[in-house]
VMD Tcl script that draws the C-alpha trace (Angstrom):
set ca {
  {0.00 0.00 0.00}
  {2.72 2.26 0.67}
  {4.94 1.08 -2.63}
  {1.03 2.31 -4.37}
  {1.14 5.77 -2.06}
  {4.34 6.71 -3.51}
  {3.69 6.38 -6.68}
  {0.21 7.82 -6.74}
  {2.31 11.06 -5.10}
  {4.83 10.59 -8.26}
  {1.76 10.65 -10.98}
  {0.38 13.53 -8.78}
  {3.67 15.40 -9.18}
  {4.26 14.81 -12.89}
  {0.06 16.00 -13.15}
  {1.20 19.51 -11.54}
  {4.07 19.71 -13.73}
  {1.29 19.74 -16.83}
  {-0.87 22.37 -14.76}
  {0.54 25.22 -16.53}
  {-1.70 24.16 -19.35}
  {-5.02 25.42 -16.72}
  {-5.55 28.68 -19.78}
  {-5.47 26.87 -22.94}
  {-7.35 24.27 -24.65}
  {-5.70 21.21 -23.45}
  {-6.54 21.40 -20.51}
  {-9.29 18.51 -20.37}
  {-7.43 16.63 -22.17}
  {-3.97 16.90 -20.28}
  {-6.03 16.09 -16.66}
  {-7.25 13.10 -18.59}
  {-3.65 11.66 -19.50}
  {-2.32 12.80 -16.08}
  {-4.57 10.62 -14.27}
  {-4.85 7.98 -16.49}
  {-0.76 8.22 -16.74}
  {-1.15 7.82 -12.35}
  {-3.26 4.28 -12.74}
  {-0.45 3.32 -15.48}
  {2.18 4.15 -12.69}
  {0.27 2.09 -9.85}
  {0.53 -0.97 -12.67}
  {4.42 0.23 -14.25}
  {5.82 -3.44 -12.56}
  {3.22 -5.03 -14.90}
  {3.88 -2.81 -18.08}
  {7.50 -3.20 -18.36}
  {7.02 -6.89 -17.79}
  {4.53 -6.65 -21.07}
  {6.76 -4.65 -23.24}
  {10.06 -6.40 -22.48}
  {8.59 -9.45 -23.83}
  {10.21 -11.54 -26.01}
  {10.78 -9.15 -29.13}
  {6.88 -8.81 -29.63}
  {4.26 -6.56 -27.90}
  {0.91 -4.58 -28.89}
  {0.68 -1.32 -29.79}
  {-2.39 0.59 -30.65}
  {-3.21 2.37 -34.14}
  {-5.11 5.46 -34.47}
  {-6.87 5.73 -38.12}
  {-8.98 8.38 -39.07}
  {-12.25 7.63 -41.13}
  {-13.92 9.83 -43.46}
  {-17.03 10.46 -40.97}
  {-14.16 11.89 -38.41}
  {-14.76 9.22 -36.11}
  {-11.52 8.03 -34.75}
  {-11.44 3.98 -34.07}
  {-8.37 1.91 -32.52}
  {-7.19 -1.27 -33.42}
  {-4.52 -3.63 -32.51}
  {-1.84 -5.17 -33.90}
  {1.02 -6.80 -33.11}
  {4.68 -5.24 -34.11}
  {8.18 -7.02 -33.60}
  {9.72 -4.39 -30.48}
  {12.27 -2.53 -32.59}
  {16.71 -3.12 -31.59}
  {17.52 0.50 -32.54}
  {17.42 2.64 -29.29}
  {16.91 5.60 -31.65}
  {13.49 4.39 -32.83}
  {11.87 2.30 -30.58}
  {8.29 1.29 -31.67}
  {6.11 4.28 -31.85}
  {3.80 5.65 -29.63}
  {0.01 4.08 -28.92}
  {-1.77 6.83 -31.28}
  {-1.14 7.21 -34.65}
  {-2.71 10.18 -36.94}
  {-2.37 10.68 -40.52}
  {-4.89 12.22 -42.34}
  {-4.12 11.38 -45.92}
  {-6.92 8.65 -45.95}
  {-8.85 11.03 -48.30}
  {-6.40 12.58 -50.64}
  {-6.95 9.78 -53.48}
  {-3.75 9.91 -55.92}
  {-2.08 12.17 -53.70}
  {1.53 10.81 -52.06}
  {2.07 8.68 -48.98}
  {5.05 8.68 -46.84}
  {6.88 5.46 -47.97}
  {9.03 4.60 -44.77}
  {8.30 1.50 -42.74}
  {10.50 -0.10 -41.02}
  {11.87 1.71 -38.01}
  {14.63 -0.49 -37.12}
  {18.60 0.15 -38.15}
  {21.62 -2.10 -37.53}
  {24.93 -0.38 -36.79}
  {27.73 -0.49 -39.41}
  {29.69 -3.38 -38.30}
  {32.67 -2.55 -40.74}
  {33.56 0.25 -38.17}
  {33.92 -1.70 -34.95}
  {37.60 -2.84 -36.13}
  {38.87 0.77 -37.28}
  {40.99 2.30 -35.18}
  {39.61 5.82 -35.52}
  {36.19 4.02 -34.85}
  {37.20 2.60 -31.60}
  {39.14 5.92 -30.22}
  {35.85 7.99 -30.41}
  {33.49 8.87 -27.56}
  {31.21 6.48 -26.65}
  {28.29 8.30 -28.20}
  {29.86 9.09 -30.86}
  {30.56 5.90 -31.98}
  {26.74 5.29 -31.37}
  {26.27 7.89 -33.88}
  {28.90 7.22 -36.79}
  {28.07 3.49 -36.46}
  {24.20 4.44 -37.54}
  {24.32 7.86 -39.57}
  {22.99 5.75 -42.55}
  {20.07 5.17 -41.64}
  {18.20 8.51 -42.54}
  {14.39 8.26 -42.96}
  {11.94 6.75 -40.48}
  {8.51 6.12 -39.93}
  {5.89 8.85 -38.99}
  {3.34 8.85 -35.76}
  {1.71 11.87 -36.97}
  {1.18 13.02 -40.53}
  {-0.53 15.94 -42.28}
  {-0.54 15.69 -45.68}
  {-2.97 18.70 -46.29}
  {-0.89 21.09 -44.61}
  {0.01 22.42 -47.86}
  {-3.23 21.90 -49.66}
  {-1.64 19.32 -52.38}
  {-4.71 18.76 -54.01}
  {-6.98 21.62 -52.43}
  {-6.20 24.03 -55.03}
  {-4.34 27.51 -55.00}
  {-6.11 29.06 -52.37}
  {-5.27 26.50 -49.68}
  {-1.50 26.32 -50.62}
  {0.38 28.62 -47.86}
  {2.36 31.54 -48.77}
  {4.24 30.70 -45.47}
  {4.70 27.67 -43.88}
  {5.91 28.12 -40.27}
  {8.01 24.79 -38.84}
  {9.06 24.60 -35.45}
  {11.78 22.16 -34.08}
  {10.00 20.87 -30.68}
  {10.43 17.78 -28.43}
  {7.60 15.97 -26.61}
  {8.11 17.60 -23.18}
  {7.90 21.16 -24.63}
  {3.95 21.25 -24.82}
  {4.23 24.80 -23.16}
  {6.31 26.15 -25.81}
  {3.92 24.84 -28.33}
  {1.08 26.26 -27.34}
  {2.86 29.95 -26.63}
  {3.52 29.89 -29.97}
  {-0.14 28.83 -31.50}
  {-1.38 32.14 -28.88}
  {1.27 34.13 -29.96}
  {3.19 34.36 -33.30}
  {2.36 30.90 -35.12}
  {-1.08 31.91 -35.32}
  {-2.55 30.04 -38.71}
  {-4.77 32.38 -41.09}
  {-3.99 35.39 -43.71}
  {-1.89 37.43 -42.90}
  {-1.78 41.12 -45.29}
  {-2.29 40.73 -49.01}
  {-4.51 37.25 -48.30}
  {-1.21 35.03 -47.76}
  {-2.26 32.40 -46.19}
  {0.39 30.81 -43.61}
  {0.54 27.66 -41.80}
  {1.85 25.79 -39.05}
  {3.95 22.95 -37.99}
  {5.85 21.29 -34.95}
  {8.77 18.25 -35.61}
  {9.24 15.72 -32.71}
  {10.76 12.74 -32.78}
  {9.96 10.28 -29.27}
  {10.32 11.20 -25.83}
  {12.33 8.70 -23.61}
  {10.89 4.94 -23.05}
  {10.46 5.79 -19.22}
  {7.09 6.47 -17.42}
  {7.00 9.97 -17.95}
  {8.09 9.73 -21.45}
  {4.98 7.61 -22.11}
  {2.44 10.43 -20.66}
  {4.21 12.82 -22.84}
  {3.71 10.96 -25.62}
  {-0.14 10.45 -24.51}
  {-0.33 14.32 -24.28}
  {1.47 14.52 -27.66}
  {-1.17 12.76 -29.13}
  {-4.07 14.18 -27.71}
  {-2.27 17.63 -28.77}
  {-2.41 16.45 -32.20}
  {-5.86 15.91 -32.34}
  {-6.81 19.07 -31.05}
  {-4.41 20.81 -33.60}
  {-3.55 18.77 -36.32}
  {0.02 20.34 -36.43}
  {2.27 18.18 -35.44}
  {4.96 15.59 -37.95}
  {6.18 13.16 -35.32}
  {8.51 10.46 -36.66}
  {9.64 7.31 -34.96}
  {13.50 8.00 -33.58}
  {14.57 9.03 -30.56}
  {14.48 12.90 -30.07}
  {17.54 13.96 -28.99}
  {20.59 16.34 -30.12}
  {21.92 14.63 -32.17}
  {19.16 13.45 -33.77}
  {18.28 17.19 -34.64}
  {19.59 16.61 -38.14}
  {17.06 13.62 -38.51}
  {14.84 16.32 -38.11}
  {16.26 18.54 -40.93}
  {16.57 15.15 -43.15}
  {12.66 13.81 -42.60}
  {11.09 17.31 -42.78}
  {12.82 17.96 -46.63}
  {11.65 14.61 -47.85}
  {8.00 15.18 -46.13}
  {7.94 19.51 -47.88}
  {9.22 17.70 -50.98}
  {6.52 15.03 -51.13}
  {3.47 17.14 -49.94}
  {4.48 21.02 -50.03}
  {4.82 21.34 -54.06}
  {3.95 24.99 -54.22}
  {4.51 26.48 -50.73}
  {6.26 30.01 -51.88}
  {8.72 30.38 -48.13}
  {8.90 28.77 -45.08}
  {10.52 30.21 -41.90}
  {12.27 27.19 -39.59}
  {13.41 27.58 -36.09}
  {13.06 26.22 -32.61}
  {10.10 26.20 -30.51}
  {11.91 29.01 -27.85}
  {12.16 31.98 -30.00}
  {10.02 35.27 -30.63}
  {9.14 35.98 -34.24}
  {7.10 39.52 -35.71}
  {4.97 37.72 -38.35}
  {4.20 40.58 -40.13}
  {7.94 41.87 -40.35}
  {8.40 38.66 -41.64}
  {5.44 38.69 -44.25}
  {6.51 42.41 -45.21}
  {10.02 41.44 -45.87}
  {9.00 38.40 -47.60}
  {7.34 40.74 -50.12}
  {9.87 42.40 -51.52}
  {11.65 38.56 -52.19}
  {10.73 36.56 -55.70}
  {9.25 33.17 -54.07}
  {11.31 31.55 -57.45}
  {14.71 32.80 -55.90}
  {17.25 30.33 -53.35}
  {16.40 32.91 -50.72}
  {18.09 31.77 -47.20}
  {18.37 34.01 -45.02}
  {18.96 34.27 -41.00}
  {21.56 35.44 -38.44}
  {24.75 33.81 -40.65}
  {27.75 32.72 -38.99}
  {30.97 32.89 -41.60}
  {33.66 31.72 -39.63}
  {32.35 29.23 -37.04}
  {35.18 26.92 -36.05}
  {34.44 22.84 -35.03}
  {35.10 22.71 -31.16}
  {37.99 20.40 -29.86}
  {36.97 20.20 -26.21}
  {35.14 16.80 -25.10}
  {33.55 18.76 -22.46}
  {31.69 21.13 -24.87}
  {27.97 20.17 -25.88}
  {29.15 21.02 -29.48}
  {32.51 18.75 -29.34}
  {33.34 17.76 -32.64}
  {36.03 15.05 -32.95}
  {38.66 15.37 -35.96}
  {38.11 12.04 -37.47}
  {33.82 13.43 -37.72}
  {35.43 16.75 -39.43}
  {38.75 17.45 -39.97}
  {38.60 21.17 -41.68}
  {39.13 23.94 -39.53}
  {35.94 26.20 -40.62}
  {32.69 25.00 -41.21}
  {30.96 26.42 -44.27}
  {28.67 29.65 -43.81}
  {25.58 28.46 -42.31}
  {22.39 30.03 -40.23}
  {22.41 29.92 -36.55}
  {19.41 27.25 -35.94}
  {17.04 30.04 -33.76}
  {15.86 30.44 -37.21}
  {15.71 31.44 -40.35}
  {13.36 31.89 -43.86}
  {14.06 30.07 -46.88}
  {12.19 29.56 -50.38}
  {10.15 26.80 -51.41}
  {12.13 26.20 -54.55}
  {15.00 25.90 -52.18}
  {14.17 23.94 -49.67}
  {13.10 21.13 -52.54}
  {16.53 21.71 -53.32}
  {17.54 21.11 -50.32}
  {16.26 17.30 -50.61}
  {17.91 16.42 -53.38}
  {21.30 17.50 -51.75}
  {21.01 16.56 -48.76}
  {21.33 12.67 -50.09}
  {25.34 13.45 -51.25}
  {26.07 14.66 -47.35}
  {26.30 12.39 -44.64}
  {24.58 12.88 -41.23}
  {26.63 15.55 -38.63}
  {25.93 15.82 -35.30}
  {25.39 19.63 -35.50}
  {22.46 20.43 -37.51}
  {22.68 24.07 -38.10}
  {26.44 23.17 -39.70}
  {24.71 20.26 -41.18}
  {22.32 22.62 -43.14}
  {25.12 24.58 -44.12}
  {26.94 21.55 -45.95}
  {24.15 20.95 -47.83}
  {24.16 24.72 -48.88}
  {27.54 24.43 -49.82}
  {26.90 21.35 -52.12}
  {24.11 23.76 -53.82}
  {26.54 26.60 -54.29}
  {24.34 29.20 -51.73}
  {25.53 31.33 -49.77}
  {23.30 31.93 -47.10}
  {22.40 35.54 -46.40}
  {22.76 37.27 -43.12}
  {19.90 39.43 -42.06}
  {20.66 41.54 -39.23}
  {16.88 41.00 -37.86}
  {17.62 37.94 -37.07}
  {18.82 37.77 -33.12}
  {19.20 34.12 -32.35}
  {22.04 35.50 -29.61}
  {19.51 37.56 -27.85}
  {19.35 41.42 -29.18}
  {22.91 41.85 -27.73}
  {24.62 39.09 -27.33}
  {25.31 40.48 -23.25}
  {21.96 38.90 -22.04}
  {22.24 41.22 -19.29}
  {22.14 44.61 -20.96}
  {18.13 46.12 -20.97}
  {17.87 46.15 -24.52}
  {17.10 42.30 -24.51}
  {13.94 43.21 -22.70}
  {12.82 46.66 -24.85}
  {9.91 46.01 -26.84}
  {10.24 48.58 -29.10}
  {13.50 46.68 -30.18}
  {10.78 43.91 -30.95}
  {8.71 45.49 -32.98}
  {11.32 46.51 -35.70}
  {13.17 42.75 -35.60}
  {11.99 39.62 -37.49}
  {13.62 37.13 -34.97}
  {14.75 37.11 -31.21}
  {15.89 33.49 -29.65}
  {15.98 33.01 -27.10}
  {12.21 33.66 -24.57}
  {10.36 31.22 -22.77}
  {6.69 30.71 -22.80}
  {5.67 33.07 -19.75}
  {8.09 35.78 -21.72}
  {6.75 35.64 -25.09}
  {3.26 35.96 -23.80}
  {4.14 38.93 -22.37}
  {6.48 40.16 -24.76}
  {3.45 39.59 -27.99}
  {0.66 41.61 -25.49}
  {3.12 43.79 -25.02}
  {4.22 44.55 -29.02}
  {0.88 45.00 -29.72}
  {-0.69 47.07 -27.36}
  {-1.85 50.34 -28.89}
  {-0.55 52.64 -25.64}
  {3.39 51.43 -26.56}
  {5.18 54.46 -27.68}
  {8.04 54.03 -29.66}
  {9.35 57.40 -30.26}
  {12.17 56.68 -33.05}
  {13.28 53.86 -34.88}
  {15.62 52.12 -32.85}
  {16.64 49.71 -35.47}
  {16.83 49.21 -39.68}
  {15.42 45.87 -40.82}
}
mol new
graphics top color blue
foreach p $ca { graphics top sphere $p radius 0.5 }
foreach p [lrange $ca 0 end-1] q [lrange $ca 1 end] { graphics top cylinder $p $q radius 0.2 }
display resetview
């Protein structure tokens, strides 16, 4: 009884954790996997004695009929060997049931085997631990989705559902806050001036196979079917699995985003000005390899194991990276980011996705442009300094990484309220 106590306290814990979510419309939902997640807890003994079964276990499929009415089966699925895609979540959404002709996503199989012609190389063996994790499975590249929206991009709606603007956020299952900051605030879906019509998406891989990786995942996909934004596909999100992100996401826009004119990119902690955005986006022809953001020319690999961004020599031996866009964010074209696809098979897989991105410019011959309203180093790079904090600085920038949810809340009510006084132009974007 007391073992059961404890652990009620633990899902109790994990529920207040979720309670910022009291304003928005998850809320009903969220209580609802919270406490179902606490009866899974008082039963976790049981559940890991079910999934480490012999190499088979049942998962549940979400499908999505034509009358709307969502219906569950079950089926059983071989548990996957690959620690970076375990077998997907319970849920799974993809509404391309009624699109006819229109394309499917065509990977399956979830599993990957390391590269056993490694294990003997020297080189190999003298790496990191996780980065021999990484090197020994960098080929395997494209995974199965959870969630899929096809439509997004209106492939076979006609012109006037296909967005001017597609917005794509990097997220991670735990970051539900950030998410839904962002649908209040800036990646608001509608038209925007002129009629352009802009979109929105999220990219998560899975959250961790613990217990409170599985409620995320159950609050993922109850998220989904509120919102219908989220690509989730079946490998381990981590960092350096980011560029798995990049990879999937420009074979997905390839496959179902024929016509989208820009999309903006960035991670689910930064402030953007839409309409700074839109307006600059104006004077840009949508047929152009426009890629713009806050460009770093002379970025250097990093030697020192203890640095999140260590690179070891035998990874990348150069001493500069090529130019490439500090990953707060940044706006690219349509025609190139299909571009992007077809390049991005001739580079391997690199730890550092924002210098990842950058190869795969480099194969293309771009040279990514720096636009000084991009702040993905805060305003000033001194996070100290008052000017990180001015709105008025805000209101004349296109990108500011990094705020948190409580902060862009503020900062967005604040930008728009109609008593803010900006006397002068504090800066040219």
């Amino acid at each position: 009884m007391v073992v059961h106590m404890n652990k009620v306290k633990t899902g109790l814990t994990l529920l207040r954790r979720y309670a910022v979510f009291v304003s928005s419309p998850l809320v009903v939902v969220t209580l609802f996997v919270m406490l179902s997640g606490t009866l899974l807890l008082l039963n976790i003994q049981t559940h890991r004695q079910l999934v480490n079964a012999p190499l088979r276990r049942q998962v549940l499929e979400w499908r999505r009929p034509s009358d709307g009415e969502a219906t569950v089966k079950s089926r059983e699925s071989d548990a996957a060997i690959f620690r970076w895609a375990p077998i997907g979540p319970a849920h799974k959404s993809d509404d391309s049931g009624e699109l006819g002709s229109s394309p499917k996503w065509d990977v399956e199989d979830a599993t990957c085997e390391p590269n056993a012609n490694l294990t003997e190389l020297r080189w190999f063996k003298a790496l990191p631990e996780h980065f021999r994790h990484f090197v020994a499975h960098r080929h395997c590249r494209y995974f199965p989705m959870i969630h899929n929206h096809p439509k997004t991009c209106g492939v076979l709606d006609g012109a006037k559902s296909v967005p001017y603007l597609l917005l794509v956020m990097k997220s991670t299952p735990a970051q539900a806050e950030r998410r839904d900051a962002i649908r209040r605030t800036w990646g608001r879906e509608g038209l925007a001036s002129g009629g352009r019509k802009i979109k929105r998406l999220f990219l998560l891989g899975l959250p961790p196979d613990t217990p409170e990786g599985i409620l995320q995942q159950k609050l993922v996909n109850y998220e989904d079917r509120v919102y219908g934004d989220i690509l989730q596909w079946s490998f381990h999100d981590s960092f350096f699995n980011l560029t798995l992100k990049e990879l999937n996401f420009l074979k997905w826009f390839h496959m179902f985003c024929p016509r989208v004119s820009f999309v903006f990119k960035g991670d689910d902690d930064v402030f953007v000005n839409t309409a700074n955005v839109i307006e600059y986006l104006a004077l840009i022809r949508p047929g152009s390899d426009l890629f713009a953001g806050d460009v770093i020319e002379d970025g250097m690999p990093i030697r020192n194991v203890e640095s999140k961004y260590y690179i070891p020599p035998p990874i990348f031996r150069p001493a500069r990276y090529p130019p490439y866009a500090g990953g707060g964010g940044f706006l690219m074209s349509g025609v190139l980011t299909r571009r992007l696809h077809a390049a991005a098979k001739l580079v391997d897989n690199f730890p550092i996705d924002d210098v990842w991105l950058g190869m795969v410019l480099r194969r293309l011959n771009v040279i990514p442009l720096h636009h000084p309203g991009f702040r993905t180093f805060g305003i000033v790079r001194r996070r100290e300094t008052p000017m990180n904090k001015d709105p008025c600085f805000y209101r004349g920038l296109l990108l500011v990484h990094k705020l948190m949810p409580p902060e862009l809340l503020s900062m967005w009510e604040t930008i728009h309220n109609p008593a803010l006084r900006c006397y002068k132009s504090r800066l040219q974007v």
